[in-house]
ZAKE-427660 format. One record per residue (C-alpha): residue in one letter; x, y, z; chain. Coordinates in Angstrom, 1 decimal, padded with zeros to 4 digits. Layout:
<recs>
@residu->a&c1->X&c2->Y&c3->Z&chaine->A
...
</recs>
This chain:
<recs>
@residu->x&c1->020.5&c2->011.5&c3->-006.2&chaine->A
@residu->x&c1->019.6&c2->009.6&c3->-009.1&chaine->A
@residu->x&c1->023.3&c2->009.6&c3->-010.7&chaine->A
@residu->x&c1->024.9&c2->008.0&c3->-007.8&chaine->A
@residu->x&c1->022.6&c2->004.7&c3->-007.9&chaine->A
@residu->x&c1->024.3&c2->001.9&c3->-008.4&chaine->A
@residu->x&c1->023.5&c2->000.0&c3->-011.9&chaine->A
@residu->x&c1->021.8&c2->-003.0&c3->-009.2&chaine->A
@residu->x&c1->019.6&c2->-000.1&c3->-007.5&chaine->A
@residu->x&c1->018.5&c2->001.5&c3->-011.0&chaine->A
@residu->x&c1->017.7&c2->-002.0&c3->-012.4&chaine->A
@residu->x&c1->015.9&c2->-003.0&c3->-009.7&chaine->A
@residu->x&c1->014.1&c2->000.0&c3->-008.2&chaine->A
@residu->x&c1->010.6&c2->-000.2&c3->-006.8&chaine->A
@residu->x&c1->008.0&c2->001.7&c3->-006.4&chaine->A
@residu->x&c1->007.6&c2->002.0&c3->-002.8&chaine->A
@residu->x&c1->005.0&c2->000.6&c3->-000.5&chaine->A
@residu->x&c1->002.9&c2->000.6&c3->-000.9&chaine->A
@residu->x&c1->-001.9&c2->-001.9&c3->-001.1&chaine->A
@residu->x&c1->-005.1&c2->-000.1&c3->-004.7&chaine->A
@residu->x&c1->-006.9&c2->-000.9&c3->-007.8&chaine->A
@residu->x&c1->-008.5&c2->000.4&c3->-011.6&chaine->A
@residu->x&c1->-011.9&c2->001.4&c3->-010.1&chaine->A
@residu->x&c1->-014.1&c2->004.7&c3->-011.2&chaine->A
@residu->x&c1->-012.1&c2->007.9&c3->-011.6&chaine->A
@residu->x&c1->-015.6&c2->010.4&c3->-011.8&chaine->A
@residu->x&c1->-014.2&c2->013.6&c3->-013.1&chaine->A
@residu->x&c1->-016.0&c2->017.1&c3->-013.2&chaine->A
@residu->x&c1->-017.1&c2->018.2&c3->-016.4&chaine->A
@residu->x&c1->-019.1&c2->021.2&c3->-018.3&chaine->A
@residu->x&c1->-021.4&c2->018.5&c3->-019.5&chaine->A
@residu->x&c1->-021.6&c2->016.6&c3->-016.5&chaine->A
@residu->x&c1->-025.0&c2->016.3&c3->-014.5&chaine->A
@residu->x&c1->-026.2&c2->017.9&c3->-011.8&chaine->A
@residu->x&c1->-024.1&c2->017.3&c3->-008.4&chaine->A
@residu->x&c1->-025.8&c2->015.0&c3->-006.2&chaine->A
@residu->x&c1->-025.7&c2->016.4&c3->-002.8&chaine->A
@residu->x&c1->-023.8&c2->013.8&c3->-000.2&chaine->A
@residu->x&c1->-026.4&c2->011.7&c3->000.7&chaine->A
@residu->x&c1->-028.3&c2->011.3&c3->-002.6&chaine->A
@residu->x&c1->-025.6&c2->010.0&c3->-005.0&chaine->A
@residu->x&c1->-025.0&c2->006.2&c3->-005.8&chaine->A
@residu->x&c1->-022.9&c2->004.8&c3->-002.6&chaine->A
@residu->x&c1->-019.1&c2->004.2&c3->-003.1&chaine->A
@residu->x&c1->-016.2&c2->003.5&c3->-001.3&chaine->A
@residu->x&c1->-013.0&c2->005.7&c3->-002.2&chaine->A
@residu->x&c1->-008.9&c2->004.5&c3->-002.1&chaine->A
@residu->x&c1->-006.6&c2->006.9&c3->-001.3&chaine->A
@residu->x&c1->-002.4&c2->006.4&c3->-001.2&chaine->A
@residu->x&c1->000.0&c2->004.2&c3->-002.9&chaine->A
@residu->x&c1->001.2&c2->001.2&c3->-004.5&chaine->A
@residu->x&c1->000.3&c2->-000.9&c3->-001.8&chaine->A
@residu->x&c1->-003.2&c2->000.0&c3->-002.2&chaine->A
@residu->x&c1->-003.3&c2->001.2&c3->-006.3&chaine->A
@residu->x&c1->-002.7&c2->-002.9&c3->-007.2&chaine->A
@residu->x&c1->000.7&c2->-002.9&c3->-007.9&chaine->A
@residu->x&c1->001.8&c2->-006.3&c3->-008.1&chaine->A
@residu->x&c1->-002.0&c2->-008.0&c3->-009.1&chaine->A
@residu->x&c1->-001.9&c2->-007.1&c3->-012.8&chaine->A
@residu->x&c1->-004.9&c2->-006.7&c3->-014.9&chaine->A
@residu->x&c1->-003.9&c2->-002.4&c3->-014.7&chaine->A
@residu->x&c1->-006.6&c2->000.3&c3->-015.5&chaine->A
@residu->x&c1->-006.2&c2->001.3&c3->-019.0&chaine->A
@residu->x&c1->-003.8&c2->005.0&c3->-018.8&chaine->A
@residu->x&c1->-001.9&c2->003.4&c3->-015.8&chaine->A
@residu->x&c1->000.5&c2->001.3&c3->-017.0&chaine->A
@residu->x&c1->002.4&c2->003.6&c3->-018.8&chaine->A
@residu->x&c1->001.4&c2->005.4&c3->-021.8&chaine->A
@residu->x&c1->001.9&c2->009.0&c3->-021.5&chaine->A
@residu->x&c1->003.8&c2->008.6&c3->-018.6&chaine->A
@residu->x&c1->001.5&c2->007.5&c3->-015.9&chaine->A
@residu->x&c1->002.4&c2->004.4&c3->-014.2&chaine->A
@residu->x&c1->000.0&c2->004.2&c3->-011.2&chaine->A
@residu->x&c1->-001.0&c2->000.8&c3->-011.9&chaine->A
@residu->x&c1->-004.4&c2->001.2&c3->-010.3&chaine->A
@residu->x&c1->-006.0&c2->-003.0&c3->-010.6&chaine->A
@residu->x&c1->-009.4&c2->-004.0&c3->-011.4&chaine->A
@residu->x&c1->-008.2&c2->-007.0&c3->-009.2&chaine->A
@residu->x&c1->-006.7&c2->-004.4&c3->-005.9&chaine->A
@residu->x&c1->-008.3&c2->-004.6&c3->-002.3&chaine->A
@residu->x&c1->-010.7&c2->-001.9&c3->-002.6&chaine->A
@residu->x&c1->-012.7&c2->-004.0&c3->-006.1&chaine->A
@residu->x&c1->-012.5&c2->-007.2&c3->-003.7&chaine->A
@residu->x&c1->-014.8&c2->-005.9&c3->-001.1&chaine->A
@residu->x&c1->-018.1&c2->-006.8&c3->-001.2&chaine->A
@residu->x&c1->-019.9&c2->-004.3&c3->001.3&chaine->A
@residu->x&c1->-023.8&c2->-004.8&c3->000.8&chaine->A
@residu->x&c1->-025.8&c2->-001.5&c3->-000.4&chaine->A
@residu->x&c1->-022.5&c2->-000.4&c3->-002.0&chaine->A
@residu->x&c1->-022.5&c2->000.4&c3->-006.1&chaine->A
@residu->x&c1->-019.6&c2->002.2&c3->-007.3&chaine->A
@residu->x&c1->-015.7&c2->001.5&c3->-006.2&chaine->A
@residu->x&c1->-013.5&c2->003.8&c3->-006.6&chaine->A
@residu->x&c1->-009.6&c2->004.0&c3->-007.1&chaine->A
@residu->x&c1->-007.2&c2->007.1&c3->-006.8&chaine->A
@residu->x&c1->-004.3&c2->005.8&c3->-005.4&chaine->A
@residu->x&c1->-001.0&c2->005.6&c3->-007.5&chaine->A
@residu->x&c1->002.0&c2->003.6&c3->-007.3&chaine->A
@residu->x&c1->004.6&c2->005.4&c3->-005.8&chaine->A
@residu->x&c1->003.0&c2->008.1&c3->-004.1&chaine->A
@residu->x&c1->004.1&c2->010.1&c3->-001.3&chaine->A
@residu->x&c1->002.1&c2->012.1&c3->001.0&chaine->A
@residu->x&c1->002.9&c2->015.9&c3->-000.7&chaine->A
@residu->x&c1->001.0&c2->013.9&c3->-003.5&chaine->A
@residu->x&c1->-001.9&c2->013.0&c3->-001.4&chaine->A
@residu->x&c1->-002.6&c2->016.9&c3->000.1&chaine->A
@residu->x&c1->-004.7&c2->019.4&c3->-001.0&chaine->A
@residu->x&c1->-002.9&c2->021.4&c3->-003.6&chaine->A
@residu->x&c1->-000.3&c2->018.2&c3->-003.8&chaine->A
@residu->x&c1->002.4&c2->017.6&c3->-006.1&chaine->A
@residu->x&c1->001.6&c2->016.1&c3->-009.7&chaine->A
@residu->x&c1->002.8&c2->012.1&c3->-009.2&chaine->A
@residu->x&c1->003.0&c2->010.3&c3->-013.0&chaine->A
@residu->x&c1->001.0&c2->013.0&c3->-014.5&chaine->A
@residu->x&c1->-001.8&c2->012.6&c3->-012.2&chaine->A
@residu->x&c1->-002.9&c2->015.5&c3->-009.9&chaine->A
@residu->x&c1->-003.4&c2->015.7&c3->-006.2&chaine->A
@residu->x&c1->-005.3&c2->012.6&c3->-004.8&chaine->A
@residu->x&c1->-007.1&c2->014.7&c3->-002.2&chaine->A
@residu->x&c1->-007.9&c2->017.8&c3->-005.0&chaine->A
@residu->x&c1->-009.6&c2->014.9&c3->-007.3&chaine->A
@residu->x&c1->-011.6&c2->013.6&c3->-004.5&chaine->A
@residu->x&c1->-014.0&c2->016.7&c3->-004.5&chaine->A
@residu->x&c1->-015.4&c2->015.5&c3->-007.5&chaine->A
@residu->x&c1->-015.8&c2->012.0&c3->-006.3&chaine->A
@residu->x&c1->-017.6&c2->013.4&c3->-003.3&chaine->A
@residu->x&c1->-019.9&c2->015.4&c3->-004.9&chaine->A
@residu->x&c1->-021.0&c2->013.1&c3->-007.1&chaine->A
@residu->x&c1->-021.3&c2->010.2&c3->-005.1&chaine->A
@residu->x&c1->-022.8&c2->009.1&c3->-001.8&chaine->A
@residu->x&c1->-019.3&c2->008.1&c3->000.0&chaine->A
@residu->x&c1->-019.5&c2->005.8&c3->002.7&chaine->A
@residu->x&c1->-015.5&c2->004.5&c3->003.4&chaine->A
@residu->x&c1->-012.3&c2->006.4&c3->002.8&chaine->A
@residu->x&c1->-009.5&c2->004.0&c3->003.0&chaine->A
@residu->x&c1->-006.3&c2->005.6&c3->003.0&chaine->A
@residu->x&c1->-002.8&c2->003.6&c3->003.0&chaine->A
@residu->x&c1->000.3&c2->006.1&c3->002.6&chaine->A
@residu->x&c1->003.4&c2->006.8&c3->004.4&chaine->A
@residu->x&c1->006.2&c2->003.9&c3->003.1&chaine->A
@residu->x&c1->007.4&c2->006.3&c3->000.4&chaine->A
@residu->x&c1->007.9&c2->009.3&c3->002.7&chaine->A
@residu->x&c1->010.6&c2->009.3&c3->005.0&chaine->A
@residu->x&c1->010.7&c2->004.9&c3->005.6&chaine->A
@residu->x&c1->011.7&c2->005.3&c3->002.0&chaine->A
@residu->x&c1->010.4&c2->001.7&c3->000.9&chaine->A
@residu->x&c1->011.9&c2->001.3&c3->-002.0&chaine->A
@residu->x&c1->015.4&c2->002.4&c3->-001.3&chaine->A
@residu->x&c1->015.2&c2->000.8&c3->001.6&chaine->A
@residu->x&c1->014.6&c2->-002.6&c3->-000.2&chaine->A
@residu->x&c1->017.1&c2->-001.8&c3->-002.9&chaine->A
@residu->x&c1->020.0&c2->-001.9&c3->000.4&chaine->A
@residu->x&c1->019.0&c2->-005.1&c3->001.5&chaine->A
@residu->x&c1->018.9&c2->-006.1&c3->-002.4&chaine->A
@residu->x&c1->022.7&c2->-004.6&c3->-002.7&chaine->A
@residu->x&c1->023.7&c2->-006.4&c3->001.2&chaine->A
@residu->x&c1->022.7&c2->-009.5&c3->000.0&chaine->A
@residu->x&c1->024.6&c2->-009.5&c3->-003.4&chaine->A
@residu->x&c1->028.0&c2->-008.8&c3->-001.5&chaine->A
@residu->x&c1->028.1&c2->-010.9&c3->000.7&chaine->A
@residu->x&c1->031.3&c2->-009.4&c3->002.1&chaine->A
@residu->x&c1->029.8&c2->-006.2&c3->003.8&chaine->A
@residu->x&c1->027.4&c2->-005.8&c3->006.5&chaine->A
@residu->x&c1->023.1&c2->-007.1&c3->006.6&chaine->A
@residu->x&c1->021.2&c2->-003.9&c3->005.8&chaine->A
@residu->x&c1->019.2&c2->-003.9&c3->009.2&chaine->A
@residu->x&c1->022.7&c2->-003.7&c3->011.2&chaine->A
@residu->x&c1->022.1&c2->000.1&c3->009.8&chaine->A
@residu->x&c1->018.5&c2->000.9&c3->009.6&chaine->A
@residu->x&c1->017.8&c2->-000.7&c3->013.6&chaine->A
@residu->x&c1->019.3&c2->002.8&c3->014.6&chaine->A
@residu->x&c1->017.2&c2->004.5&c3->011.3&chaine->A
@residu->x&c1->014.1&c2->003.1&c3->011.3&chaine->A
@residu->x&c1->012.5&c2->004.5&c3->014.5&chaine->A
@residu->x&c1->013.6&c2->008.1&c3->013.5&chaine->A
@residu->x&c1->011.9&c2->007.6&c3->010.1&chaine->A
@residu->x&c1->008.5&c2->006.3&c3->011.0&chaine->A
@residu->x&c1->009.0&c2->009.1&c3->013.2&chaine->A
@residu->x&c1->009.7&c2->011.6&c3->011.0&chaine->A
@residu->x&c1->006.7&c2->010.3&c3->008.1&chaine->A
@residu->x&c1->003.8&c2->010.4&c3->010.8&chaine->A
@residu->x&c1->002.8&c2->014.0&c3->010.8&chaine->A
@residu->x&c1->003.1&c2->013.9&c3->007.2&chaine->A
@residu->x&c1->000.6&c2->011.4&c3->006.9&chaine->A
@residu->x&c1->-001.9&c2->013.3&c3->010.1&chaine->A
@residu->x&c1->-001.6&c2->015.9&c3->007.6&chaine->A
@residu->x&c1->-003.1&c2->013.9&c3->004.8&chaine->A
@residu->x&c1->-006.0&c2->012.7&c3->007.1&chaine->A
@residu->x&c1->-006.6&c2->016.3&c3->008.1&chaine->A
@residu->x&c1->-006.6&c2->017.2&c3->004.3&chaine->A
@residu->x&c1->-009.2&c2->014.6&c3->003.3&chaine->A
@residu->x&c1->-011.4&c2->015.3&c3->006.5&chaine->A
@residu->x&c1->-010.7&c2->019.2&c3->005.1&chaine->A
@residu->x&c1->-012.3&c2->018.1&c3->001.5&chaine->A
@residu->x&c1->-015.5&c2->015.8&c3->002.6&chaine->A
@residu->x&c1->-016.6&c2->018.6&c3->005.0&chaine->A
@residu->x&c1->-016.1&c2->020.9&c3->002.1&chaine->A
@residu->x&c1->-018.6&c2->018.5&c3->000.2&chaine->A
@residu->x&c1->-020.9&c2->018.8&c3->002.9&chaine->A
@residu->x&c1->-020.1&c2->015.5&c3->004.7&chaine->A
@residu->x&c1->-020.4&c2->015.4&c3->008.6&chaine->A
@residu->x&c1->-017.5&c2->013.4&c3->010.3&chaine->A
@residu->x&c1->-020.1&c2->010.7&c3->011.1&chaine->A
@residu->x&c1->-021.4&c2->010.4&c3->007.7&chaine->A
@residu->x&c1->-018.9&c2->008.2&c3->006.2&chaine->A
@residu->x&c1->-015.9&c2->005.7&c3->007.6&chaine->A
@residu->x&c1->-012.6&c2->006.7&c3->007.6&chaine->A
@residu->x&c1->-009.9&c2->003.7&c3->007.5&chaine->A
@residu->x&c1->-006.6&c2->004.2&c3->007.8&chaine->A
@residu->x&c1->-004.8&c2->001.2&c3->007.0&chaine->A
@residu->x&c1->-000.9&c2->000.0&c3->007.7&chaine->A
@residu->x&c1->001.5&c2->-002.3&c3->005.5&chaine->A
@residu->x&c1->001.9&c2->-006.0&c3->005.0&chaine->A
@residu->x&c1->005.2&c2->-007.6&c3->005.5&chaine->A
@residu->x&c1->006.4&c2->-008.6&c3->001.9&chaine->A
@residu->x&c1->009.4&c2->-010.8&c3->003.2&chaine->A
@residu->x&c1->010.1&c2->-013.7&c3->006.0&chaine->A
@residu->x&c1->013.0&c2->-015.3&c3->007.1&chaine->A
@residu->x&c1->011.3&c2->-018.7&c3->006.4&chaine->A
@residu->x&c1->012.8&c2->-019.6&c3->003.7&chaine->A
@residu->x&c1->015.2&c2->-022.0&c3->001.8&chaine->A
@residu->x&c1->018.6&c2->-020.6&c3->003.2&chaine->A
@residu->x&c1->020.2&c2->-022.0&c3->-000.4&chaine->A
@residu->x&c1->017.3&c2->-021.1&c3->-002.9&chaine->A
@residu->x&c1->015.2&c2->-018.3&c3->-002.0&chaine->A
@residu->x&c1->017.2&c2->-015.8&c3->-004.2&chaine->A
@residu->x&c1->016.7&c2->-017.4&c3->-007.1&chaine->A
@residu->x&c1->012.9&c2->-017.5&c3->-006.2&chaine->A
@residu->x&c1->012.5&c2->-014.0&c3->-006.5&chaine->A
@residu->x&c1->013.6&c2->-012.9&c3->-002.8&chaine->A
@residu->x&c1->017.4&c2->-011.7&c3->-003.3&chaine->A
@residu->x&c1->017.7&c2->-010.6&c3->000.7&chaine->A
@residu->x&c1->019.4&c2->-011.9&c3->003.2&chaine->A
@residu->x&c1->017.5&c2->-014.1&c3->005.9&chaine->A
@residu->x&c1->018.3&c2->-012.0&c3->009.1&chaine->A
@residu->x&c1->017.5&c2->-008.9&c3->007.0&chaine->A
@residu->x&c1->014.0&c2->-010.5&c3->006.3&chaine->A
@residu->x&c1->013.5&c2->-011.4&c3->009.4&chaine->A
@residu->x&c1->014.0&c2->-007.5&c3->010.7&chaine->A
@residu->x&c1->011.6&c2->-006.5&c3->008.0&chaine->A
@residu->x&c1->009.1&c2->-008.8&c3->009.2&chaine->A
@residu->x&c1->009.2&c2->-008.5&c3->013.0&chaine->A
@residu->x&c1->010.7&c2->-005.4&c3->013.8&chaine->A
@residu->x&c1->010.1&c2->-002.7&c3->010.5&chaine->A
@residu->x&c1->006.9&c2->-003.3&c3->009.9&chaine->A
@residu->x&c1->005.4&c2->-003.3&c3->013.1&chaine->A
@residu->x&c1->007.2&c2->-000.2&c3->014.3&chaine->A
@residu->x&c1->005.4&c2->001.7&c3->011.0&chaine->A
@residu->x&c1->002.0&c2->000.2&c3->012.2&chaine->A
@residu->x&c1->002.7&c2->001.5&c3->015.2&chaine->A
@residu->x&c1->003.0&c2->005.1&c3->014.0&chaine->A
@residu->x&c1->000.1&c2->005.0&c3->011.8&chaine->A
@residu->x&c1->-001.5&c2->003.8&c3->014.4&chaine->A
@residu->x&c1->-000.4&c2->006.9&c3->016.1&chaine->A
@residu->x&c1->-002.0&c2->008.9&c3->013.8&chaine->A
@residu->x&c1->-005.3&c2->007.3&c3->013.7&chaine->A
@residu->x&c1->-005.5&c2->007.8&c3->017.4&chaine->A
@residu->x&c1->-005.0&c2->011.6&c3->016.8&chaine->A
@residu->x&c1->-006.9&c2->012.2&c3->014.2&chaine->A
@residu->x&c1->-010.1&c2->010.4&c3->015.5&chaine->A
@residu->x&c1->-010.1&c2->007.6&c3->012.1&chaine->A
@residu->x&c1->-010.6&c2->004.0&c3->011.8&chaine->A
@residu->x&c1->-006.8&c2->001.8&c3->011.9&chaine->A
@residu->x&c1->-006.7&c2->-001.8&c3->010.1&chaine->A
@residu->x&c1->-003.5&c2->-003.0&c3->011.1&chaine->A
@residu->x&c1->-001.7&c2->-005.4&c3->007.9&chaine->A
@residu->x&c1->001.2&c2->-005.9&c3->010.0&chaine->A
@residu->x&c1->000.8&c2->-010.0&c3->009.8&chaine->A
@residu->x&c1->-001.7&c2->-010.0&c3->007.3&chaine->A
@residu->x&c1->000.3&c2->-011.9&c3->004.7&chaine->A
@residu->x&c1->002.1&c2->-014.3&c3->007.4&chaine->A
@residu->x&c1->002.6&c2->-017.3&c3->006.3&chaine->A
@residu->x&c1->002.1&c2->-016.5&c3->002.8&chaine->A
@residu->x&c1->005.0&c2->-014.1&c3->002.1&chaine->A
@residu->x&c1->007.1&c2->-013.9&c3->-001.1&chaine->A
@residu->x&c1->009.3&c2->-017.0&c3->-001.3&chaine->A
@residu->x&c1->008.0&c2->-018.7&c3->002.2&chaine->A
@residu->x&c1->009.2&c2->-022.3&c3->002.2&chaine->A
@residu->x&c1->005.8&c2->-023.4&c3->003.6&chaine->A
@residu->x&c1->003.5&c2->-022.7&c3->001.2&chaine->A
@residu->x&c1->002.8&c2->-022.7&c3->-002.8&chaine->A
@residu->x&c1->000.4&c2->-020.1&c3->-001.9&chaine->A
@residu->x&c1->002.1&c2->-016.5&c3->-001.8&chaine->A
@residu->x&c1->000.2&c2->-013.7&c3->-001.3&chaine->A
@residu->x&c1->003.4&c2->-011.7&c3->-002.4&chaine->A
@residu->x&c1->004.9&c2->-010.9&c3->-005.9&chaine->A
@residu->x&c1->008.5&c2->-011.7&c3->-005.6&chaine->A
@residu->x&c1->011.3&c2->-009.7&c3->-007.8&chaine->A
@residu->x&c1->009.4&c2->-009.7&c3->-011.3&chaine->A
@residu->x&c1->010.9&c2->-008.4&c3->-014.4&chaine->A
@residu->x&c1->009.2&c2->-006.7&c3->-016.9&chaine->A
@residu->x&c1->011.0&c2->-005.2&c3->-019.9&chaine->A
@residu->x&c1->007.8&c2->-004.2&c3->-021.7&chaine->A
@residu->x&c1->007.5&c2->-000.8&c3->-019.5&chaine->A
@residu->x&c1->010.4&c2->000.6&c3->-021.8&chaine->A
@residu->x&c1->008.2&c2->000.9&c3->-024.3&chaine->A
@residu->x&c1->006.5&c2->003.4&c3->-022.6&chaine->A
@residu->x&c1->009.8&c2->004.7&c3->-020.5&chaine->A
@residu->x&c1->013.9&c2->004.9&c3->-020.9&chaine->A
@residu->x&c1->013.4&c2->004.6&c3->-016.7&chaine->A
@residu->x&c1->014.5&c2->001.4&c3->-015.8&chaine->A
@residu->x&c1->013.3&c2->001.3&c3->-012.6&chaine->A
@residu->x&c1->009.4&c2->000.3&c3->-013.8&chaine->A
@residu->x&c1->011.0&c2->-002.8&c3->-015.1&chaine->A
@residu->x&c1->010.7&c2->-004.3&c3->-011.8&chaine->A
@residu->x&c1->008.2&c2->-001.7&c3->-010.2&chaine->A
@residu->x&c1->005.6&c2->-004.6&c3->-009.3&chaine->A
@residu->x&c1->008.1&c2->-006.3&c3->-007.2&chaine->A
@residu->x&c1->007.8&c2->-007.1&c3->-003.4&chaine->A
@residu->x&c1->003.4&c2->-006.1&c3->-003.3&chaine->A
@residu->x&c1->000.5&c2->-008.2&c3->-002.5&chaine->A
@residu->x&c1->-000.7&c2->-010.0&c3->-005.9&chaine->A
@residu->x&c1->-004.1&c2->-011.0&c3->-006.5&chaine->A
@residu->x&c1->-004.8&c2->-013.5&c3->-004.4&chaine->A
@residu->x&c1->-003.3&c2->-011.2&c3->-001.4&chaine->A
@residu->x&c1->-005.7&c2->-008.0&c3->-002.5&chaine->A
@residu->x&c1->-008.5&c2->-010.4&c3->-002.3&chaine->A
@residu->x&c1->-007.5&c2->-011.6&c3->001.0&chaine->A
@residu->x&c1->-007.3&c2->-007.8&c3->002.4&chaine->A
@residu->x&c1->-010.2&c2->-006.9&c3->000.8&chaine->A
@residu->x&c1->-012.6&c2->-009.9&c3->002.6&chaine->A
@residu->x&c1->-010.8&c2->-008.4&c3->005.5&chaine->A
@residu->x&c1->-011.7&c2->-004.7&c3->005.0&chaine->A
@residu->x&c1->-015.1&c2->-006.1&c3->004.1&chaine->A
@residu->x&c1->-015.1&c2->-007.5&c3->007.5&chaine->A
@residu->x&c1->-014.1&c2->-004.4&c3->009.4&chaine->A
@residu->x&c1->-016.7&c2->-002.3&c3->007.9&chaine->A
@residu->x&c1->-019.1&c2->-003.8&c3->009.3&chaine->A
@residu->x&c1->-017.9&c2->-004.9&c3->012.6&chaine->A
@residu->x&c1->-017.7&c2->-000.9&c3->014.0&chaine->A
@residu->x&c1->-014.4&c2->-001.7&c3->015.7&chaine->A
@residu->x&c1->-012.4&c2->001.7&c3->016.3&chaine->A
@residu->x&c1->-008.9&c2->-000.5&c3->015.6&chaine->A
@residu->x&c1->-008.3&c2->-003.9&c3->013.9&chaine->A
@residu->x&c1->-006.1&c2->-006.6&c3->012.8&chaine->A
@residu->x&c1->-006.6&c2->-008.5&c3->009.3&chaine->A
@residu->x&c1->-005.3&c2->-012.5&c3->010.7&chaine->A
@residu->x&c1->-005.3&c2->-016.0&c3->009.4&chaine->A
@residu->x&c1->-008.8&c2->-017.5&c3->010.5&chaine->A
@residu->x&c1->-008.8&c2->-021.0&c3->011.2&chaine->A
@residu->x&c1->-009.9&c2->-021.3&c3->007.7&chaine->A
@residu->x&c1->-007.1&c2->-020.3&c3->006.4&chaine->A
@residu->x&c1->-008.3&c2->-016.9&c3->005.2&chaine->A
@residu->x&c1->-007.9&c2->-013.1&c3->006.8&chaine->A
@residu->x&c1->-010.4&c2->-011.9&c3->009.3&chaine->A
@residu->x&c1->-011.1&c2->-008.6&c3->010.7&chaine->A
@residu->x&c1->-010.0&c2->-008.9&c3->014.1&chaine->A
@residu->x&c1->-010.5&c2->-006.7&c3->017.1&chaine->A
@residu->x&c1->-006.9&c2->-005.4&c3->018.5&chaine->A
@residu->x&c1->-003.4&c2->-005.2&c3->017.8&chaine->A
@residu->x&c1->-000.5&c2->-007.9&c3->017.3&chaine->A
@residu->x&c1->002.4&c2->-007.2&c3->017.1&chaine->A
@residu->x&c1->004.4&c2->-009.7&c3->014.3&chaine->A
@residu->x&c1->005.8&c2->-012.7&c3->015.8&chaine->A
@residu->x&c1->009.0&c2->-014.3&c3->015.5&chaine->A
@residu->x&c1->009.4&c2->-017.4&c3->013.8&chaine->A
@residu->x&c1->011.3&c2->-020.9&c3->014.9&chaine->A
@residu->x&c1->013.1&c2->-020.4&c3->011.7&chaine->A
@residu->x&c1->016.7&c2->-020.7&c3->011.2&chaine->A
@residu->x&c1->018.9&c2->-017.6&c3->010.4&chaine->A
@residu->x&c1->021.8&c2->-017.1&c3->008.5&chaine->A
</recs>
């Protein structure tokens, strides 16, 4: 419960997970046109989930999002879905919200920052458009419980005295992951549920279901990377990395075997460029950023560090060269990787995250 956070876990909750961006929210209205039927509309691809998708963490926030009147989605004109560049495809289109779960994904969902259900505003996207890619990243904020889950490794690492936070969660995490999977079949049944509503056939459009980037590593400076933005310990960052996120991919992978959709695995899509890595200046992460502005718009302290731990700009337009990439390649399952360019690449298969030569203390 809310009461019983600590004053470390209030000040520096996240909104979990989740890769996506401030792109065309079409809306039915009486003085809207005439429906296009599927098919005849301008083409669009569509975003669907959470933070890790909505932007959070690249700035530039769709005007209404970034907390006026309550609604902190933080959907970026600079997320994943606005740096594709599919040919033949006009409008891009954003209804993913920081923060979301899957209840707020379903038909008939719950309300999430004043927003309705993501699934229950996509009819009107459909209709009015020519859809031809659903990408749909959710999951982290249902059972895996991102953000509290970073917030105990945030709280291990300042007490120094008490156990890492992965001695715990290597017993929890499997039975999470678990536990969030049919939640998020459910979703892709929903969404399938709604475009054959519209009068798509499975065939007629892509169907992506993408998993999550590691935000953390365990290479990095042993004496500095705190005050760098990563407060976590080293070992803990180094479960996260190798052992967390892969086991999610693995369950959403899971579900995009049963449902019959498209999986892009992110699993080591940010290697090497983490939040705080020693070896680069490039970071593909935000690390721990404060920003006391949001309590302008909200006594919650918790959305003064809410773009914390997500892909920044240069990371969304990484994944979205990548998911440019897979849509064209007509792979069933992918992995976004480092080319020899030094850029992501769809790539056919799975990998699991390696382990790095990196000390650990």
């Amino acid at each position: 419960m809310a009461a019983a956070l600590s004053p470390i876990r209030r000040m520096v909750a996240l909104a979990g997970g989740t890769l996506l961006t401030a792109g065309l929210l079409v809306v039915a209205g009486s003085a809207s046109p005439a429906a296009a039927a599927p098919g005849s509309g301008p083409t669009a691809v569509v975003a669907l989930g959470d933070s890790a998708i909505s932007g959070e963490g690249a700035g530039a926030y769709e005007p209404g999002t970034d907390g006026p009147g309550g609604d902190f989605c933080h959907r970026s004109t600079r997320a994943l879905i606005q740096q594709t560049a599919i040919p033949g495809i006009q409008n891009k289109i954003s209804l993913a919200c920081s923060g979301a779960a899957s209840s707020d994904v379903r038909i008939n969902g719950t309300t999430h920052y004043t927003e309705p259900s993501q699934a229950d505003r996509l009819r009107a996207v459909a209709r009015d458009n020519d859809v031809k890619m659903i990408v749909l990243q959710i999951g982290a904020n249902d059972d895996p419980q991102f953000a509290d889950t970073v917030l105990s490794c945030v709280e291990a690492w300042a007490n120094p005295f008490g156990p890492a936070c992965s001695a715990a969660l290597a017993t929890q995490w499997p039975a999470r992951v678990a536990a969030m999977a049919p939640k998020v079949e459910a979703v892709v049944n929903d969404v399938r549920t709604v475009m054959r509503q519209a009068g798509y056939a499975d065939s007629a459009y892509q169907f992506v279901l993408q998993s999550y980037a590691s935000p953390f590593t365990e290479n990095m400076n042993s004496i500095t990377h705190a005050f760098e933005g990563c407060p976590i310990r080293l070992a803990d960052a180094k479960f996260s990395r190798t052992q967390a996120v892969g086991q999610l991919s693995a369950a959403l992978r899971g579900v995009a075997q049963r449902t019959g959709v498209r999986f892009l695995d992110l699993a080591r899509a940010t290697e090497g460029h983490e939040a705080c890595n020693r070896s680069t200046s490039a970071h593909w992460i935000t690390p721990l950023t404060v920003d006391v502005s949001t309590l302008l718009h909200s006594a919650d302290p918790s959305h003064i560090v809410q773009q914390s731990f997500h892909p920044n700009a240069a990371g969304h337009a990484q994944l979205g060269r990548c998911l440019t990439e897979f849509f064209g390649d007509g792979l069933t399952e992918g992995s976004c990787l480092r080319g020899a360019d030094g850029s992501l690449h769809a790539t056919a298969g799975i990998t699991a995250p390696t382990v790095r030569a990196a000390a650990v203390s």
